[in-house]
C-alpha positions in Angstrom: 0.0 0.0 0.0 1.6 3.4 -0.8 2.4 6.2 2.1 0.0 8.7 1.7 1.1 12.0 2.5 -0.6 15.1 4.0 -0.4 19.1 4.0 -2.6 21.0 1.5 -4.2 19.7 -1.2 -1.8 19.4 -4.8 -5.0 22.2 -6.6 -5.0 24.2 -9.6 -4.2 27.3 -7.3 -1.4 25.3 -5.3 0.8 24.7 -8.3 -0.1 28.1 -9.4 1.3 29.6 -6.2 4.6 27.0 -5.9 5.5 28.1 -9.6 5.5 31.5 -8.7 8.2 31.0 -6.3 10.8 29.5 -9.1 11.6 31.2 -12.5 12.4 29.2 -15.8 16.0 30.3 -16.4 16.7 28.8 -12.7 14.9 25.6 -13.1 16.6 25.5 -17.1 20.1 26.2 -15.4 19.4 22.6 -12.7 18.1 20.7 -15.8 20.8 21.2 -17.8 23.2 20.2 -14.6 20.9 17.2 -13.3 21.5 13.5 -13.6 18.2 13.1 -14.1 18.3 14.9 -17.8 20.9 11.9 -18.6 18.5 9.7 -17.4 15.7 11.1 -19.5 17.8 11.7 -22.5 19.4 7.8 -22.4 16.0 6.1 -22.1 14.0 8.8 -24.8 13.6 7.4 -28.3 16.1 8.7 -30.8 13.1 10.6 -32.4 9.3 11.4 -32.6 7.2 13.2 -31.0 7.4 14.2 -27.0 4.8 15.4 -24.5 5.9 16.2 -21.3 2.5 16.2 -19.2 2.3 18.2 -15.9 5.3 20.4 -17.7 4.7 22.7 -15.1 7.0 25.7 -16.1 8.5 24.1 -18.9 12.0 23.7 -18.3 12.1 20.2 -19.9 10.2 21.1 -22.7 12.4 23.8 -23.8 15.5 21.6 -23.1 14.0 19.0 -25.1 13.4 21.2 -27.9 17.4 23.0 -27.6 18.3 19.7 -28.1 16.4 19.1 -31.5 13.5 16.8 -30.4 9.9 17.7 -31.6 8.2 18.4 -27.5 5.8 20.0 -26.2 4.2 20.3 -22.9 0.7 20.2 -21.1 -0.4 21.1 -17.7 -3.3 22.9 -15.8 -1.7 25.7 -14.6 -2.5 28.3 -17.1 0.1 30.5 -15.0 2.9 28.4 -15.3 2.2 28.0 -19.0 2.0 31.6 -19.6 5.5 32.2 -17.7 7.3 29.3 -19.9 5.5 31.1 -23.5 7.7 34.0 -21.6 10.8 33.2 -21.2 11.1 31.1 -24.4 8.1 32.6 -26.9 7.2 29.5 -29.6 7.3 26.6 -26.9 4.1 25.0 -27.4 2.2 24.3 -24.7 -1.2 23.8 -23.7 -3.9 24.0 -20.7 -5.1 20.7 -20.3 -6.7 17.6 -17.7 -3.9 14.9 -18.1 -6.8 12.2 -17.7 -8.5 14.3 -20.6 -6.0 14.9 -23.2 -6.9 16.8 -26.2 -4.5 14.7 -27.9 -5.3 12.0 -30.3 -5.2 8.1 -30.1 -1.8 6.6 -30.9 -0.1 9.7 -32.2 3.0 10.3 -29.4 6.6 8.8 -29.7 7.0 9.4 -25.8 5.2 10.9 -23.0 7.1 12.2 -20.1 5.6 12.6 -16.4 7.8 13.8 -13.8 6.5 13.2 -10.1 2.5 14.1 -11.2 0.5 11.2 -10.8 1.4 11.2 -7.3 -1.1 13.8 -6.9 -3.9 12.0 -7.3 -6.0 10.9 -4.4 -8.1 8.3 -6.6 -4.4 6.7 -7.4 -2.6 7.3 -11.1 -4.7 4.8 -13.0 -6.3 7.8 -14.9 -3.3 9.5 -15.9 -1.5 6.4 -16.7 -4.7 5.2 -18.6 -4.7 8.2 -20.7 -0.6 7.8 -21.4 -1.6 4.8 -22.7 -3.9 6.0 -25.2 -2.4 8.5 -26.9 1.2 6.6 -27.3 1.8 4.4 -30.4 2.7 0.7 -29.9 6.3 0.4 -28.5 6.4 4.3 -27.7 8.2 5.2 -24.6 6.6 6.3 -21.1 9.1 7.6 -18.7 7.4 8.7 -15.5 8.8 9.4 -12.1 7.1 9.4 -8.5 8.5 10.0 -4.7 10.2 6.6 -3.9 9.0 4.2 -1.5 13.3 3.8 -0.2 15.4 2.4 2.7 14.9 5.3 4.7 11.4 5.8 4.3 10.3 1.8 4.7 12.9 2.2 8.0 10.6 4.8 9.3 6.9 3.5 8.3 5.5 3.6 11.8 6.3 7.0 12.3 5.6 8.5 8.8 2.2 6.5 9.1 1.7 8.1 12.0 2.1 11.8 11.2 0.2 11.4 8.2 -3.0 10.1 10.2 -2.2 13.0 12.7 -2.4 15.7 10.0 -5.1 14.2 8.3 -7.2 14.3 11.7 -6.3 17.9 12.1 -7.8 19.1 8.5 -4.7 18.1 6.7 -5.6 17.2 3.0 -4.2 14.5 1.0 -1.1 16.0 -0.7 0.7 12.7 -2.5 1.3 8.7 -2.4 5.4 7.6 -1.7 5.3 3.7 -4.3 7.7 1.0 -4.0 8.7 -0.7 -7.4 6.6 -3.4 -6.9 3.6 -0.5 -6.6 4.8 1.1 -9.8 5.0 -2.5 -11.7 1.7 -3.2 -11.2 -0.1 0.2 -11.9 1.8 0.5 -15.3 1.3 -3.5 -16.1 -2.7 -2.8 -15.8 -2.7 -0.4 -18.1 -0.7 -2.4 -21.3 3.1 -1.2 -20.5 6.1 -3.4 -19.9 8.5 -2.0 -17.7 12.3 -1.5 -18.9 14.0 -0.5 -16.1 13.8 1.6 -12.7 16.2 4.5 -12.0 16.0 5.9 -8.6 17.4 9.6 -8.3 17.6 12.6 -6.0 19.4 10.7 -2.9 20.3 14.1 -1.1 16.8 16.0 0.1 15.8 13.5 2.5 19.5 13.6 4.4 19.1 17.7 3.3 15.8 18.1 5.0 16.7 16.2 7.8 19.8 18.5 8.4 17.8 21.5 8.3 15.4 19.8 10.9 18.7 18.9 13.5 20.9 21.8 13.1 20.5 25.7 14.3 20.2 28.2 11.5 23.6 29.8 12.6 25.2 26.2 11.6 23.9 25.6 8.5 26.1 27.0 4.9 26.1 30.5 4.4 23.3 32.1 2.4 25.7 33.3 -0.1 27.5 29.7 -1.0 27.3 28.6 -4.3 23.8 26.9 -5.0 24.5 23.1 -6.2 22.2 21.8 -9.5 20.3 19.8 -6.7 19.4 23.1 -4.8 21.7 22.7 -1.9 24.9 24.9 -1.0 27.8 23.9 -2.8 30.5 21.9 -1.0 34.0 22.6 -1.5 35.4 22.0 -5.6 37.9 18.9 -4.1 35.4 17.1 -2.2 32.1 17.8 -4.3 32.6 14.9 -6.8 33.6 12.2 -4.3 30.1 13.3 -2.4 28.2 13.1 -5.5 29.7 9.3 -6.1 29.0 8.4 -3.1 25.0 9.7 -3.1 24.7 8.3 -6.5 26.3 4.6 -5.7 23.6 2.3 -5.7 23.4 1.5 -2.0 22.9 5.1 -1.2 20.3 5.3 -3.9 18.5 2.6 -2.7 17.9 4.2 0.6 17.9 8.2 0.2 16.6 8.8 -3.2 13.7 11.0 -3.1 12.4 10.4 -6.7 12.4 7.1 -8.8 12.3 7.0 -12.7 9.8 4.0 -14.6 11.4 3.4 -18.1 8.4 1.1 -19.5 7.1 0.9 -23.2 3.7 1.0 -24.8 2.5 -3.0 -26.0 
């Protein structure tokens, strides 16, 4: 069963307000600099026709699109939208339900979702229903969700506590946490095979929890040197041996926030 969690609920008007606190040339400048780009450019077909759904501000599309492949992008906040059309005028983008596309049967090479479906108290069958319609046979879905890890398995009791706490006190649901096993299954009932998993983002669970433990006076500097993953750069000699060792597969397995489904359409 996944961890559900609780805060406010993931609205129109929420997204609307947590894009207004990020620009697109920030977000485009992390992309670029992510491992999760290499993971989304290795597993993308070589060409054909791209919709990134829940695009958000668009910093995906328009890397996509630098980087010669025919995307585009849909989500329902018509803010967002209107501030990705800004900072790179031609992107094409759209307002629309990503359990109602406006998009017809069979005509996509490869549909991206990166952590959406999440959202969606009823589960992601929907969404995941609808990817399924409007890819062609053997097109690519690559679609990412908060990952059920080590950490978070480790500390089940507690999280399952919290969440029922908030929820008693007028929290609403905010977004499921899914092991593999939970991801398998939703995208095998809905006609994909899955190619491969690719957990990411190992740093903002240790990240949050340092923020929780240590004083403000302790904590970097406001003016270091953000890192691609939002944290305060460490020092140049010791930064790559820290990013090996958060991206070795043990420490994958049990801090990374986000995992990545590689599956394809039958």
């Amino acid at each position: 069963m996944p961890l559900a969690y609780y805060s406010r609920a993931a609205t129109q008007e929420f997204w609307s307000e947590h894009w207004a606190g990020h620009d697109v040339d920030g977000l485009l400048r992390i992309a670029r600099a992510s491992p999760l780009t290499g993971l989304i450019e290795a597993a993308l077909p070589r060409s054909g026709r791209v919709l990134e759904a829940g695009c958000g501000l668009g910093q995906y599309v328009i890397l996509m699109r630098e980087r010669g492949r025919a995307a585009a992008g849909a989500d329902w906040s018509l803010d967002a939208l209107a501030r990705c059309r800004a900072a790179a005028p031609g992107t094409p983008l759209a307002v629309m339900d990503l359990a109602r596309l406006a998009v017809k049967s069979g005509v996509l090479d490869a549909y991206v979702s990166l952590g959406v479906v999440e959202h969606d108290r009823e589960g992601p069958d929907a969404i995941v229903a609808e990817a399924a319609r409007v890819l062609s046979p053997g097109g690519r879905l690559l679609l990412s969700v908060p990952y059920w890890n080590g950490v978070r398995r480790l500390g089940a009791p507690y999280l399952r506590r919290e969440a029922r706490a908030l929820r008693a006190a007028g929290g609403q649901f905010y977004q499921f946490a899914f092991s593999r096993r939970e991801v398998r299954a939703f995208l095998e009932a809905r006609g994909f095979e899955v190619l491969s998993f690719h957990p990411y983002d190992p740093a903002r669970i240790p990240r949050k929890a340092l923020r929780r433990l240590l004083p403000a006076r302790r904590r970097a500097p406001a003016s270091a040197a953000p890192r691609a993953d939002g944290g305060a750069a460490p020092r140049r000699g010791i930064e790559p041996a820290l990013r090996r060792l958060a991206y070795s597969a043990p420490s994958l397995e049990l801090f990374a926030h986000m995992i990545l489904a590689v599956a394809r359409r039958l």
